[in-house]
N, C-alpha and C positions, 0 to 999 in steps of 0.2 A: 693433124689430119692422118687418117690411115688410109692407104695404099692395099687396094685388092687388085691381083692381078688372076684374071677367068677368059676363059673365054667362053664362059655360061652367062646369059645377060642373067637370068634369074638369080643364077648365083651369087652377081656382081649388087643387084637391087635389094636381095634378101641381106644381105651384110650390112646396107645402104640404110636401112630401114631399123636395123636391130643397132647401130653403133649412133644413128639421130635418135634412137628412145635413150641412150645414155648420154647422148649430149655430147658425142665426139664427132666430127667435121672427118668423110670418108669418101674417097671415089675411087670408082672403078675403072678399067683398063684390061681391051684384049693383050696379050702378049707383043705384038707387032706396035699397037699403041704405045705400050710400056715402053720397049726398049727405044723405041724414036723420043720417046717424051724425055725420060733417065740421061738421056745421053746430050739433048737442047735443053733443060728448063734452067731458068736462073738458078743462080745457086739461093735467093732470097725464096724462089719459091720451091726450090728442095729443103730448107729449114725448116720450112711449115710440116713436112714428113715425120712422123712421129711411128713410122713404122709400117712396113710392105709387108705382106700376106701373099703366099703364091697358092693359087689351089692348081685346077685342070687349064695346064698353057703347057707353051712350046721352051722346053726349056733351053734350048739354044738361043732365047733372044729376051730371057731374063737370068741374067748371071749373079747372082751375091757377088761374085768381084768387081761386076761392073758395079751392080748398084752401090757399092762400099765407093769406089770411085768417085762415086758423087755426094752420099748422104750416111752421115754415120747412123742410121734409123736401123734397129732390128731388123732381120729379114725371119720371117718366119713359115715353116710351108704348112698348109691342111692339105693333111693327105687321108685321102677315103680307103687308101688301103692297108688293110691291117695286118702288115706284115715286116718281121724284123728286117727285111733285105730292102723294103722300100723306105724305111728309116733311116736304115745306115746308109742308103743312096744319097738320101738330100742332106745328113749329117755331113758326109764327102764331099757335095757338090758347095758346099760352106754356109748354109744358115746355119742362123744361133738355135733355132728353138726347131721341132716339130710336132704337131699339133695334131690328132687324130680325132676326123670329126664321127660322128655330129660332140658339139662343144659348146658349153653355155658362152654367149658374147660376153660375157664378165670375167671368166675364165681368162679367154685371150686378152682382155686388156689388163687382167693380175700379170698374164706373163709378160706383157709387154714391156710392165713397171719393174718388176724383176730384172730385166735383161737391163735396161735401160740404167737401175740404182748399179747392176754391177759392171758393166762395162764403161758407164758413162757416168758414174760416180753419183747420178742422181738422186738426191735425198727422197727417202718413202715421206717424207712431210717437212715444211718450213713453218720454223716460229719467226712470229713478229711480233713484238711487244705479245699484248693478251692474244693473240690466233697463233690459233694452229692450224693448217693448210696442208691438206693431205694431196697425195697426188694420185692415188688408186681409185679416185671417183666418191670418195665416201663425205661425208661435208664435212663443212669447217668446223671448230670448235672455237671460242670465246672463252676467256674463264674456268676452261677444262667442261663447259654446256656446249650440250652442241649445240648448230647454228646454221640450219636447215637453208639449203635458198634452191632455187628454181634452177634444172641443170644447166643453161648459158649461162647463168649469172656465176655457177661456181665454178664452171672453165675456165671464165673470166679471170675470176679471184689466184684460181690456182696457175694460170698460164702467167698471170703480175708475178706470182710467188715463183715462181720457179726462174724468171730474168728479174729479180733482185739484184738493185743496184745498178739496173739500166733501165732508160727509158724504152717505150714498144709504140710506135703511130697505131692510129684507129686502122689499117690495112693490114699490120701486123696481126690482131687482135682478132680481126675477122678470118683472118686466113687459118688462123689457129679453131676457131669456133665453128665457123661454116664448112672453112675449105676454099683454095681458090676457084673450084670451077661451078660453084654454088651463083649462077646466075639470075637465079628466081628473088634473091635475095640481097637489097639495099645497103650497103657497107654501112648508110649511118645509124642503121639500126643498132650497132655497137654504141653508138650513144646514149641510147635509149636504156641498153640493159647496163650500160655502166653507169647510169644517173638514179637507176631504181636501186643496184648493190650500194653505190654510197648513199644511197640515203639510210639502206638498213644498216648499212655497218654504222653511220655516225649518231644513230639511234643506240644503237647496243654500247659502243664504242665513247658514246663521247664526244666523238673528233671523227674528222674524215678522215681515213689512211692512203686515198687517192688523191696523189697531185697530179696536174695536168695542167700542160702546156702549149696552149696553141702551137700548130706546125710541129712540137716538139714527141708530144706522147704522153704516157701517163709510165706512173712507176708507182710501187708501194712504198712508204713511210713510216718508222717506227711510233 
């Protein structure tokens, strides 16, 4: 889930709208929101944070050191102003990245993958047996073919790929996909798009590479 912090609704919707056509699970937050949420949310549902975004807020009540306190998730700021002295501001005030908009939404989530392989060692892609499993949004391959699939189902795919060698519950999965405050929308629907991915993979594949265990979770399998 990506983390915008506005105190522009439009601002906060138009992000909202451009990060669900690529299939990433995103919400928004005034600054006063923010920093009350940052400071209570479980730490299960700061995990699901996969990176904050600061545009036009109060910066005394979203700190990079606080949000580091809580979630090792990139902080990244868009700044509409195009000036060396308001870079070097938010470079001082401790994000990793600064971001001058306007900026294609693909753009920011390359940076985000970047920042994320080098500070948090995250691989640009996992192999499994035959897949390859990117994590920049781009699909899977089989066989060195690629292997097209519908953007939740390759969230899916790549969100198993990246907690290799542990199991994830169906809330894990949705929190990652939707988001937790995606209320419009039934968690078991993660059933649905994980029974249409195994069925293409066990078609291409052979075999299913999704075990799943009641109560337990699912996890990928060589």
């Amino acid at each position: 889930m990506i983390v915008i912090v506005d105190e522009r609704d439009l601002v906060k919707e138009g992000y909202h709208s451009l990060f669900d056509r690529e299939g990433v699970a995103s919400a928004g937050f005034r600054s006063d929101e923010f920093g009350e949420w940052v400071s209570s949310a479980a730490d299960e549902d700061l995990e699901s944070v996969r990176a904050v975004l600061i545009g036009e807020c109060e910066e005394s009540l979203v700190s990079p050191s606080v949000i580091r306190g809580r979630t090792n998730a990139p902080v990244i700021a868009l700044s509409e102003q195009h000036s060396l002295e308001s870079t070097l501001h938010w470079f001082e005030s401790g994000v990793d990245d600064v971001i001058r908009k306007p900026v294609h939404i693909r753009e920011i989530l390359a940076r985000i993958s970047a920042i994320r392989r080098r500070v948090q060692k995250e691989a640009s892609h996992t192999q499994i047996g035959d897949m390859c499993i990117f994590m920049d949004g781009r699909d899977p391959e089989i066989g060195g073919e690629p292997f097209p699939l519908p953007r939740r189902e390759r969230r899916i795919l790549e969100f198993l790929a990246s907690n290799r060698g542990r199991r994830v519950t169906k809330t894990q999965v949705f929190n990652a996909i939707y988001g937790i405050f995606d209320e419009e929308v039934e968690e078991n629907v993660v059933e649905s798009h994980i029974s249409k991915l195994r069925k293409k993979l066990r078609e291409r594949l052979g075999f299913d590479p999704i075990d799943s265990k009641r109560f337990l979770g699912y996890r990928l399998i060589d």
